[in-house]
C-alpha positions in Angstrom: 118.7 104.9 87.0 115.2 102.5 87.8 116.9 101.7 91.1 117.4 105.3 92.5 113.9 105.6 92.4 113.5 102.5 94.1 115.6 104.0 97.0 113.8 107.8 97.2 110.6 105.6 97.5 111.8 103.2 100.5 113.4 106.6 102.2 110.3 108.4 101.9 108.3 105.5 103.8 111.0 104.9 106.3 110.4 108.9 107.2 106.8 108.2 107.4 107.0 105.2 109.9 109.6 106.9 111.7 106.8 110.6 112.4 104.0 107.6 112.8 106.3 105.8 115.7 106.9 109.6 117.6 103.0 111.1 116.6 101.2 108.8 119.2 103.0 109.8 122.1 102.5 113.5 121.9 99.2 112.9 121.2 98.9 110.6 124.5 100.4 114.0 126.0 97.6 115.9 124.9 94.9 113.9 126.0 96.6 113.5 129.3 96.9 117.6 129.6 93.2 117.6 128.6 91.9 115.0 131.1 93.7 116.6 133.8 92.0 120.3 132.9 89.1 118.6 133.0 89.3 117.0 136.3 90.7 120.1 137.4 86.9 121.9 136.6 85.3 119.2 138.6 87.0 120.9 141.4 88.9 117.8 141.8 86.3 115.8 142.5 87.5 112.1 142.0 86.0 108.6 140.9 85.5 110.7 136.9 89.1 109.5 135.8 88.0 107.3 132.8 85.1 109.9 131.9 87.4 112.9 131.9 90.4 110.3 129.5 87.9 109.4 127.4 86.0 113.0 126.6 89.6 114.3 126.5 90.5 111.4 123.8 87.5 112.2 121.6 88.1 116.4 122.0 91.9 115.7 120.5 91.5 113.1 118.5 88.0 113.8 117.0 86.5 110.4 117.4 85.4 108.2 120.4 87.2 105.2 122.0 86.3 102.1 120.2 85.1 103.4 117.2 86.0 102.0 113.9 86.9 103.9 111.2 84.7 101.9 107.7 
């Protein structure tokens, strides 16, 4: 009986590593849809590239690059 718990427990965390594994990609995705829109207001403009990932990072994910969460 102990060791069916045991089992739903290591099932449960093998789901959760399996949605952490597929999450970052779409969230990559996002940013990517966002950075372009972005550049896409600038009329196009080049030489903003890293600007326009990194504003478009922060807008989906909520935080900026190379912050550290305490």
């Amino acid at each position: 009986m102990k060791s069916e718990g045991v089992n739903k427990i290591m099932k449960r965390d093998f789901r959760n590593k399996a949605i952490a594994i597929v999450e970052p990609p779409r969230i990559e995705e996002e940013i990517r849809k966002r950075a372009y829109e972005l550049f896409e207001a600038r009329r196009r403009e080049e030489g903003h590239e890293l600007e326009d990932w990194l504003r478009a990072e922060q807008e989906i994910t909520g935080h900026r690059s190379g912050d550290v969460a305490a």
